[in-house]
C-alpha positions as CSV (number, residue, x, y, z in Angstrom):
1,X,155.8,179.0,85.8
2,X,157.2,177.7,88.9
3,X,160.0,180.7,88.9
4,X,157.3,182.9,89.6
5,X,155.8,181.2,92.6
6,X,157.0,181.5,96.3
7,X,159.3,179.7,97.9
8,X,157.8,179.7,101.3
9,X,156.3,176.2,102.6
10,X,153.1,176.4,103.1
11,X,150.8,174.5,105.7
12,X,146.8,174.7,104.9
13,X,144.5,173.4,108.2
14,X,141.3,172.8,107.5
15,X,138.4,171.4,110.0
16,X,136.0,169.0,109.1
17,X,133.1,167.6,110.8
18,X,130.4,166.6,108.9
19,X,131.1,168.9,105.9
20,X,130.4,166.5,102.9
21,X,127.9,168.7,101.5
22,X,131.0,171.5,100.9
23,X,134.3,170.3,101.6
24,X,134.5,169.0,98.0
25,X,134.5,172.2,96.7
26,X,136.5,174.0,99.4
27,X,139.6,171.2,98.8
28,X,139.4,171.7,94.6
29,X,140.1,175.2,95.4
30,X,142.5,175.3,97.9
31,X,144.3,173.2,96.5
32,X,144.2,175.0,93.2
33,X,144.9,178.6,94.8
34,X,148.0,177.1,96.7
35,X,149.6,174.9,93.7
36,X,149.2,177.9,91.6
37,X,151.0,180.1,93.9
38,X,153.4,178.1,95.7
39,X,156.2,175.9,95.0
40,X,155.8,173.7,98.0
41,X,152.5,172.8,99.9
42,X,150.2,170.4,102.4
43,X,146.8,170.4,103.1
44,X,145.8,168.4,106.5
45,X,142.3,167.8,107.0
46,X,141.2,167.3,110.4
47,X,138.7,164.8,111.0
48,X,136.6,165.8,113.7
49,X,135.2,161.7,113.9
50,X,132.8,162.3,111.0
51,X,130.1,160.6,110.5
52,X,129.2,161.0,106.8
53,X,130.9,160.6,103.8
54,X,133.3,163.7,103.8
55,X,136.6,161.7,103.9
56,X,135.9,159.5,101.1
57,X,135.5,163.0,98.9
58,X,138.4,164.2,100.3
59,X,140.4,161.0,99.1
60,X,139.0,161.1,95.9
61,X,140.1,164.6,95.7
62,X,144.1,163.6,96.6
63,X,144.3,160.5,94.6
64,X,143.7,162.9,91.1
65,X,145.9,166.0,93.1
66,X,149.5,166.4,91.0
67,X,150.3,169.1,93.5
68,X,150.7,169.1,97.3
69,X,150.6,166.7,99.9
70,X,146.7,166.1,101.0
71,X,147.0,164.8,104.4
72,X,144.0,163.9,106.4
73,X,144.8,164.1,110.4
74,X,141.8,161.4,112.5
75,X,140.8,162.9,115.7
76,X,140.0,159.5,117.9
77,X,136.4,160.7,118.8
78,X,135.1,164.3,118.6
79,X,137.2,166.7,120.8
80,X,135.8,169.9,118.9
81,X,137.5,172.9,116.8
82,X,139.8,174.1,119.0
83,X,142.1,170.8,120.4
84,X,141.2,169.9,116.4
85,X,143.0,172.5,115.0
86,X,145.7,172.5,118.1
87,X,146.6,168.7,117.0
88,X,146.4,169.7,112.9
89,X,149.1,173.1,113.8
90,X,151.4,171.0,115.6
91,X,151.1,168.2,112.6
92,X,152.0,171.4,110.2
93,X,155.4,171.8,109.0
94,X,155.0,175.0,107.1
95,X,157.3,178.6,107.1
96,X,153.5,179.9,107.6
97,X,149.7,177.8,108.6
98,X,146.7,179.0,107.2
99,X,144.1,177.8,109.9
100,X,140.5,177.3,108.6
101,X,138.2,177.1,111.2
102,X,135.4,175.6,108.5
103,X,135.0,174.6,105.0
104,X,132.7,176.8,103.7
105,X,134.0,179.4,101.8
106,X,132.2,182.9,101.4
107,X,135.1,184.7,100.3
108,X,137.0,185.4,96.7
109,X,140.6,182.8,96.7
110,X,142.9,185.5,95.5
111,X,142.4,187.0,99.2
112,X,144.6,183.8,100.6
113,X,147.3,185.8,98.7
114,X,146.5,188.8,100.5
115,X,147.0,187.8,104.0
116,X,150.0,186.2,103.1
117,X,151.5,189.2,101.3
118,X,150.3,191.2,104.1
119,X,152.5,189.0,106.6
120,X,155.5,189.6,104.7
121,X,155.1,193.3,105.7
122,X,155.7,192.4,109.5
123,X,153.2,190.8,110.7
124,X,153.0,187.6,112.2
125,X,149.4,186.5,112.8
126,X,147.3,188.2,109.7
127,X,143.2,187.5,110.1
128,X,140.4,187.7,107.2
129,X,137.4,189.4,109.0
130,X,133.9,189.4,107.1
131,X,132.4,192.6,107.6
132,X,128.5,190.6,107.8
133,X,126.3,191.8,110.6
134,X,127.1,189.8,113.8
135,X,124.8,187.4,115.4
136,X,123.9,188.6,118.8
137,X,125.0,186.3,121.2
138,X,128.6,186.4,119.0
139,X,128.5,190.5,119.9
140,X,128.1,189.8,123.3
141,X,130.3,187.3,123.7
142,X,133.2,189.7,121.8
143,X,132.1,192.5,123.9
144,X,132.7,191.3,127.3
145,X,135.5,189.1,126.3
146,X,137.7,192.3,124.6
147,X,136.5,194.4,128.2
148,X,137.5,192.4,130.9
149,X,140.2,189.7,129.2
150,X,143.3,192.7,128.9
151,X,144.5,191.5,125.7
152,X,147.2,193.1,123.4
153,X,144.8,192.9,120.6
154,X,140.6,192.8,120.6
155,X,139.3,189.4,118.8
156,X,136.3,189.3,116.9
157,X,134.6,187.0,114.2
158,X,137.2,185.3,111.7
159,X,136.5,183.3,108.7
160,X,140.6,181.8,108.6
161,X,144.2,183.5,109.6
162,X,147.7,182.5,108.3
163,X,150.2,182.4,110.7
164,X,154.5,182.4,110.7
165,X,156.1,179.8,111.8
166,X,157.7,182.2,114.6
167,X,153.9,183.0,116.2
168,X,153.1,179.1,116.6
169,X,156.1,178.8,118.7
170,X,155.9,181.5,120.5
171,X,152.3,180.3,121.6
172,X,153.7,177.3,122.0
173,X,156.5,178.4,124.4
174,X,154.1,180.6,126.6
175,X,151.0,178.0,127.0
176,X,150.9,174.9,128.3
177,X,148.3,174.6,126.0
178,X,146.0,176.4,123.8
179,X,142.2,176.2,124.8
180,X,141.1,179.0,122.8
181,X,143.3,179.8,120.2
182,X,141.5,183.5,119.2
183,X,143.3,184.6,122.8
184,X,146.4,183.1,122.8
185,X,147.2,184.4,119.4
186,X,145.9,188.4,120.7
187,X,148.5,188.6,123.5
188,X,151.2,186.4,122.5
189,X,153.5,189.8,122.3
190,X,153.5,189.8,118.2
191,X,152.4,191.9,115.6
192,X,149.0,190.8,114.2
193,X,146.8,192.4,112.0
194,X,143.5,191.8,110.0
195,X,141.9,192.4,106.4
196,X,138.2,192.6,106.2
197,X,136.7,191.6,103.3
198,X,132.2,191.2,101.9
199,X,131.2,187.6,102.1
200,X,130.6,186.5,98.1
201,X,127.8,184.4,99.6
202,X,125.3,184.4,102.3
203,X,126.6,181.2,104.6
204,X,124.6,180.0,107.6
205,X,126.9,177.9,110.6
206,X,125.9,174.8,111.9
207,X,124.9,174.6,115.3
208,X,127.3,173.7,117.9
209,X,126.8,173.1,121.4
210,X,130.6,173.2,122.1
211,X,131.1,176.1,121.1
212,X,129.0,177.5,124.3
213,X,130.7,175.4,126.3
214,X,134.0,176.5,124.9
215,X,132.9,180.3,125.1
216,X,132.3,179.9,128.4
217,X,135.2,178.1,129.3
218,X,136.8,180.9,127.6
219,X,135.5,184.4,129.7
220,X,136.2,181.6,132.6
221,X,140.1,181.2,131.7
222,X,141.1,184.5,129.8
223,X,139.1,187.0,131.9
224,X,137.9,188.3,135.4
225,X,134.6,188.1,134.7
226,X,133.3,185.4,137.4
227,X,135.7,187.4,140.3
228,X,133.6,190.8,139.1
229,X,130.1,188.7,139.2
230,X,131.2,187.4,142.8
231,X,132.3,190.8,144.1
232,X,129.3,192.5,142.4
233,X,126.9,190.0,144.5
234,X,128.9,190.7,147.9
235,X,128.5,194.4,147.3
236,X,125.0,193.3,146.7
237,X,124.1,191.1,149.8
238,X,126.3,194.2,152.1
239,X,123.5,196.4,151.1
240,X,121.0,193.4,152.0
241,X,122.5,193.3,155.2
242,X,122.5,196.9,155.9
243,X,118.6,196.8,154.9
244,X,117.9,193.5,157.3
245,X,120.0,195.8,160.1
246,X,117.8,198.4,160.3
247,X,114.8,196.7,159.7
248,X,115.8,194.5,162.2
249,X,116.4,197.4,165.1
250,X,113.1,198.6,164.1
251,X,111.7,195.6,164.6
252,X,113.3,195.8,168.1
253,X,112.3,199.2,168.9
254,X,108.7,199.6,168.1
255,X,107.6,195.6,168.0
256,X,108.2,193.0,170.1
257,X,109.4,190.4,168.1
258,X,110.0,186.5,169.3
259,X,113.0,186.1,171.4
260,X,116.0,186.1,169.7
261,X,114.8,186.6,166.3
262,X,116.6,190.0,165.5
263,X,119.7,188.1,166.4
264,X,118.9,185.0,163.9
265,X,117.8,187.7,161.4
266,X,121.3,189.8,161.7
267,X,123.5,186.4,162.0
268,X,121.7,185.3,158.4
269,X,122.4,188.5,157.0
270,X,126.0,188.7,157.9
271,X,126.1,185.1,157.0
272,X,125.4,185.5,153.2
273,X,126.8,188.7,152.8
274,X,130.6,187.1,154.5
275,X,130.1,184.0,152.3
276,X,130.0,185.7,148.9
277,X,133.5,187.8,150.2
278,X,135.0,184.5,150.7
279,X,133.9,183.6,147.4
280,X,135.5,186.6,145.7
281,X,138.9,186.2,147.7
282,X,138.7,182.7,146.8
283,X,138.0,183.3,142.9
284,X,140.9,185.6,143.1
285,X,143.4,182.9,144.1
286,X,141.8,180.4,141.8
287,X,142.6,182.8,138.5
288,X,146.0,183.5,139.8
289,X,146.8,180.1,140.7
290,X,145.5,179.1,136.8
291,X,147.6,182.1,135.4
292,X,150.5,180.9,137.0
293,X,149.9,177.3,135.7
294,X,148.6,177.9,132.5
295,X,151.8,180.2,131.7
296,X,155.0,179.6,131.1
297,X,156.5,183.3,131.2
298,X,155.9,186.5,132.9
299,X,157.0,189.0,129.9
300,X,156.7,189.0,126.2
301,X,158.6,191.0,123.4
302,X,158.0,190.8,119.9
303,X,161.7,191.8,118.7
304,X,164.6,193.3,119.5
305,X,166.1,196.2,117.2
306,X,170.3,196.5,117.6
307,X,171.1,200.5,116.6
308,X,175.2,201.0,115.9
C-alpha cells in the first residue's frame, strides 16, 4: 500500500556503457525494488555513447514502467564513469542518489533498503562493500591511496552508495569539481559509513583503460605521492654524489686522471643530484597551488549541536 512506503524522493544513477547483455535485468529490478518501496522515484541512465543496443532495452523497459520516471541522460562522446556519473548527480533531483557505478548486480535488492535505512541513522554517504577477494592492482592502488592521500575516511572497492541530498552539496560547495568521486565523498567533513555484504554471484569487470588513467590521475591530485617519489630520488642521487666524490678524490690521489675530469665528474654529480631538489620544491608548489584551486574552503564541519 502506498501508506506504507517512504516519502523520501529518491534519485537512482545508473552507468551504462555497453551493458546490453545485463542492463535489462538490472532496470526490471530497480525499478521494482524502488516502486515497491517508495512513493516517489527516477531512474537516469547515463549513456556513456554506447555503441550496442542497450538504450533501445532500456526504452522498452520505460514505455511498460507504471512507476517512476526512467530518464536516460546522453553523454556527447565517451567521457568515462566518473564526469558520467558527475553530469547524471547534478541531473538528480532526489532527498537521497543511489549512484551505481555499473549494472551488474551481484548483490540481494532488499540491501538498497538497507543503506537507505542505515542513512536515516545519521549518516550521509552510506557504501555497499563486497567482501570478494580484491584484485591486486585494486589493493595496491587502495593501499597507497588511503597512506599518503590524508582522508577523513579510507576508500576501498564499492559496488553502489546512496547519498543525502546535503553530501552532494556539500561536495559541490568545496570542489570546483569532482574528478574522483570515491575522495571527495571520504573528506567532505560528513558522516559516512559502509555495509559489507557476499556477492550472490561471481561477476567479472570489463576492462577499462580509463580507469588507469583516472587512478593515476587520482594518487596525482588527492595525494603526495609524486613529491615523496621526487624527494626519495634526490636523497637517492645525494648519496650518488657523495659516492662519485670520493671516488673522484681517489681518483685524484692515487691516479692521474685526464685534466679536468674530476671536475667534470663532481659538476655532473652535483648537477643531477640539484636538479631532482628543484623538482621536489617545484612539485611542492604545483600540489599546493592545485589545492588551493581545486578548493573552495579551508575548514569543514559536519554539524553544529546548540546545548541550552
Amino acid at each position: 500500500m502506498e501508506s506504507n512506503k517512504e516519502m523520501n524522493f529518491i534519485s537512482a544513477v545508473v552507468y551504462c556503457y555497453n551493458d546490453s547483455s545485463y542492463i535489462g535485468n538490472f532496470v526490471e529490478q530497480l525499478n521494482k525494488t524502488l516502486s515497491d518501496n517508495f512513493l516517489k522515484y527516477e531512474i537516469i541512465i547515463v549513456n556513456d555513447a554506447s555503441t550496442d543496443d542497450s538504450v533501445e532495452i532500456v526504452k522498452k523497459i520505460a514505455a511498460k514502467n507504471k512507476g517512476g520516471i526512467i530518464s536516460i541522460l546522453h553523454m556527447s562522446h565517451r567521457q568515462g564513469l566518473e564526469s558520467s556519473m558527475n553530469a547524471g548527480v547534478d541531473l538528480s533531483i532526489g532527498d537521497f542518489v543511489y549512484e551505481f557505478d555499473t549494472a551488474v548486480g551481484d548483490f540481494d535488492w532488499s540491501l538498497l533498503m538497507d543503506l537507505f535505512h542505515h542513512s536515516l541513522k545519521g549518516y550521509d554517504i552510506v557504501s555497499a562493500r563486497p567482501n570478494r577477494r580484491k584484485k591486486l592492482s585494486s589493493k595496491l592502488f587502495y593501499t597507497i591511496f588511503n597512506h599518503y592521500a590524508n582522508l577523513q575516511y579510507e576508500i576501498s572497492t564499492e559496488s553502489f552508495r546512496i547519498l543525502s541530498r546535503r553530501a552532494i552539496n556539500r561536495v559541490r560547495s568545496i570542489t570546483e569539481s569532482t574528478p574522483y568521486r570515491k575522495a571527495s565523498y571520504a573528506n567532505c567533513g560528513l558522516a559516512i559509513d559502509n555495509l559489507v555484504y557476499s556477492p550472490t554471484k561471481q561477476t567479472k569487470r570489463k576492462k577499462d583503460s580509463g580507469r588507469k588513467m583516472m587512478a593515476i590521475d587520482s594518487l596525482i591530485l588527492y595525494t603526495d605521492v609524486a613529491y615523496h617519489v621526487t624527494v626519495g630520488l634526490a636523497v637517492f642521487m645525494a648519496f650518488i654524489t657523495i659516492a662519485f666524490g670520493i671516488y673522484a678524490f681517489f681518483t685524484k690521489l692515487y691516479s692521474h686522471p685526464v685534466e679536468g675530469w674530476t671536475t667534470i665528474i663532481l659538476f655532473i654529480a652535483f648537477g643531477f643530484s640539484g636538479l631532482f631538489v628543484i623538482l621536489s620544491m617545484a612539485l611542492k608548489y604545483l600540489q599546493i597551488i592545485v589545492s588551493l584551486v581545486f578548493r573552495k574552503k579551508n575548514y569543514l564541519f559536519e554539524s553544529i549541536e546548540k546545548l541550552q
